[in-house]
C-alpha positions in Angstrom: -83.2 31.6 -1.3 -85.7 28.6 -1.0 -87.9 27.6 -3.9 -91.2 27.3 -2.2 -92.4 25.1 -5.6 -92.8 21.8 -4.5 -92.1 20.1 -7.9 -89.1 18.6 -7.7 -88.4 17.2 -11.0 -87.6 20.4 -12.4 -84.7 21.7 -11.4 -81.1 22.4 -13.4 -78.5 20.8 -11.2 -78.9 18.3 -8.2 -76.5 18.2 -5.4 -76.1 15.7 -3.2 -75.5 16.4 0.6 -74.5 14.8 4.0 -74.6 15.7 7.1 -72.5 14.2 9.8 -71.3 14.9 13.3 -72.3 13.4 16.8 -75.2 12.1 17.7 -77.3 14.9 19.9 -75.7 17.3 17.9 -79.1 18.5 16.4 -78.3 17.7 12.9 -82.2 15.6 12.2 -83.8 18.4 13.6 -81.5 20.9 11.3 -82.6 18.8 8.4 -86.2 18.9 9.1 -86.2 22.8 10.0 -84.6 23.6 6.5 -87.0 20.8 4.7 -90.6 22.1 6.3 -89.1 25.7 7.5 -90.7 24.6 11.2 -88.9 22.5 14.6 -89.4 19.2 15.0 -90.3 18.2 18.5 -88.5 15.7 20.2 -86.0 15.0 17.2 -84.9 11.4 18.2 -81.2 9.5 17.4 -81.2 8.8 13.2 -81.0 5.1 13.0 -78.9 4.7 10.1 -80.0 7.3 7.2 -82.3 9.7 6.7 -83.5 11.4 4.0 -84.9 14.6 2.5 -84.9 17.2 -0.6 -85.4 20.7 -1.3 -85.3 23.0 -4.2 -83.3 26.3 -4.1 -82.6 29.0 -6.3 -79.3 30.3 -6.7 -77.8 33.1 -9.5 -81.0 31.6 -11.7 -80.7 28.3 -10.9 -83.1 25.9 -9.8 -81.0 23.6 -7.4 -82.3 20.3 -5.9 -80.4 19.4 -2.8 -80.7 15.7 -2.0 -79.5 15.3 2.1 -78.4 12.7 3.7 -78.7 13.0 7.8 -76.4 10.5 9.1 -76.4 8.8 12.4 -73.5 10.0 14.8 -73.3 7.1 16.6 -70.1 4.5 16.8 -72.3 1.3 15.7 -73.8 3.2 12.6 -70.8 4.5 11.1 -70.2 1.5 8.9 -73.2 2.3 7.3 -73.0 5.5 7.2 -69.3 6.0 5.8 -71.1 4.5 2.4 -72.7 7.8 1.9 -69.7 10.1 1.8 -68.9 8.3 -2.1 -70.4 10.7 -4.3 -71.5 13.5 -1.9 -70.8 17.1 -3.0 -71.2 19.0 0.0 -71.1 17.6 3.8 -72.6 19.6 6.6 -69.8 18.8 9.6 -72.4 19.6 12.7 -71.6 20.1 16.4 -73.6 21.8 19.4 -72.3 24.7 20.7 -72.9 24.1 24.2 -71.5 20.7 23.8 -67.6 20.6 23.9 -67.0 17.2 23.0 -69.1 17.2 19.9 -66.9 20.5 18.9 -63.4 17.7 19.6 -64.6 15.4 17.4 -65.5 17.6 14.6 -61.5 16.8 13.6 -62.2 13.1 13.3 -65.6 13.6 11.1 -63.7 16.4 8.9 -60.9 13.4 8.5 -64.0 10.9 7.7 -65.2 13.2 4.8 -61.8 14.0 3.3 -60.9 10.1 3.4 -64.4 8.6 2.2 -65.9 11.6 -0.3 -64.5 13.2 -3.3 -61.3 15.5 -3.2 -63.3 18.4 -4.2 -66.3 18.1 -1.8 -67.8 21.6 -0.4 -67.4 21.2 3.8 -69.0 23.5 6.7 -68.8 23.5 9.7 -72.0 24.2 11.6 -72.1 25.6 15.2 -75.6 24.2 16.0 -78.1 25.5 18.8 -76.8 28.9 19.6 -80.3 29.6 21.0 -78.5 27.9 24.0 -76.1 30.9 24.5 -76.2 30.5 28.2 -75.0 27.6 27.9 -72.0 28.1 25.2 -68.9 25.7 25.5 -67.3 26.5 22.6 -67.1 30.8 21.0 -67.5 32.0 17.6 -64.2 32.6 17.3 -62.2 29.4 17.9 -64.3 27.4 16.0 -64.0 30.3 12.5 -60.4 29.6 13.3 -61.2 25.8 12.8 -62.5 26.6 9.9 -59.9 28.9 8.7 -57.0 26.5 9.5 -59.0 23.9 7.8 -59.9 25.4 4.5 -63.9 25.0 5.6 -66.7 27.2 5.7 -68.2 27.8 8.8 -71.5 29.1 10.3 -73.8 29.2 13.7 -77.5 28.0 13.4 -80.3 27.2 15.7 -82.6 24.1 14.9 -85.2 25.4 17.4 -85.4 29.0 15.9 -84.6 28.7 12.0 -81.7 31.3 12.6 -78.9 30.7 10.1 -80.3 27.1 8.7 -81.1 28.0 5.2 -78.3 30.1 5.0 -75.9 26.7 5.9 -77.3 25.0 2.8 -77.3 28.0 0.5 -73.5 28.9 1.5 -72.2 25.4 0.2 -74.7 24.5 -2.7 -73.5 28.7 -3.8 -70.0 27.6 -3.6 -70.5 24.0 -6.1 -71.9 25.8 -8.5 -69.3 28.3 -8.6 -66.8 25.4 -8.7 -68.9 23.8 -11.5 -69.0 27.6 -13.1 -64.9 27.9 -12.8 -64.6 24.0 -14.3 -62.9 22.8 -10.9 -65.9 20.5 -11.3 -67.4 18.4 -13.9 -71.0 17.8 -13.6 -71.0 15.3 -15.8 -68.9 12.8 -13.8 -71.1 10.0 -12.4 -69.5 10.2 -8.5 -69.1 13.8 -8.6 -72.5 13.9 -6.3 -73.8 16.3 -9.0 -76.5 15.6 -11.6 -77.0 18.3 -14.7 -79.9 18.9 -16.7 -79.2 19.4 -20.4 -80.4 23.0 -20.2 -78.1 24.1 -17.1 -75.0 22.1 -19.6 -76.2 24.4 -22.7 -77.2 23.1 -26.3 -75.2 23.3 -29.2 -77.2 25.9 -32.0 -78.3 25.2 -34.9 -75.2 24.4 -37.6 -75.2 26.7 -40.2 -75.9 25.8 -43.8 -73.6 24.8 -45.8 -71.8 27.6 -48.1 -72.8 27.6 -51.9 -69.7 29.6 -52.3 -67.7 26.9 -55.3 -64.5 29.6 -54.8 
């Protein structure tokens, strides 16, 4: 669940996010609805990068998630593609009543695997389903998408809240357990993870030395 704390600097791991897909696809306004927990009118194009941060807690753990929203347009991806190095977790976002955003969810899964880390978290996110009327693409075929691509995979609504925290929850839940299960080292500088000392454990005290002379 969200920390509601707003001091940031405490925190045992940091993950870094990003969160691609096409432009229209919702994913600024996803970002903001998850940041201030409210829809953010008239959500324009991101021209470049944006940025925000949020403290969860997960099993214990105070998590800061650091997200990148990255613009889906063709003349940004340049500078976008920068920001898959060293990202943990990627939030691959399409709109559900949008069947080309849904196509190219192939080429931005391709992006990710190419440009991040080997071990990055993905989901796939089935964005405005408060448009049901207007549904291109079901549940169903886009869980297989997942499936077949060894993804999560969830449905959210920007407008509504529905689903949203749960998207970020889902993937920072599953890097930790990586990082728990040592398929991850938190300690590697590209890893798109930061560790406090007290979430990597301290060494106790050493005992004293024996005055046994046998």
């Amino acid at each position: 669940m969200a920390d509601s704390s707003k001091d940031l600097d405490h925190y045992d791991y940091l993950f870094k996010f990003i969160i691609i897909g096409d432009a229209g696809a919702g994913k600024s306004c996803l970002l903001h609805q998850f940041i201030e927990n409210k829809f953010k009118k008239g959500c324009s194009h991101t021209i470049g990068v944006e940025f925000g941060s949020k403290l969860i807690n997960i099993a214990g753990k105070r998590i800061k998630l650091q997200i990148w929203d990255t613009a889906g347009q063709e003349r940004y991806r340049s500078v976008t593609r920068s920001y898959y190095r060293g990202a943990a977790g990627a939030l691959l976002v399409y709109d559900i009543s949008n069947r080309d955003s849904y196509n190219h969810l192939m080429n931005w899964l391709a992006d990710a695997r190419s440009l991040a880390r080997a071990d990055i978290s993905i989901i796939a996110v089935g964005n405005k389903v408060d448009l049901k009327e207007k549904r291109a693409v079901s549940f169903l075929e886009a869980s297989r998408f997942a499936q077949e691509n060894d993804i999560l995979f969830l449905e959210t609504s920007a407008f509504t809240g529905e689903g949203v925290e749960d998207v970020f929850v889902k993937v920072a839940r599953l890097i930790l357990n990586k990082i728990e299960d040592g398929l991850i080292d938190p300690n590697t500088m590209i890893s798109g993870i930061h560790a406090t000392r007290s979430s990597l454990g301290s060494p106790g005290p050493k005992p004293p030395p024996s005055s046994c002379s046998c």
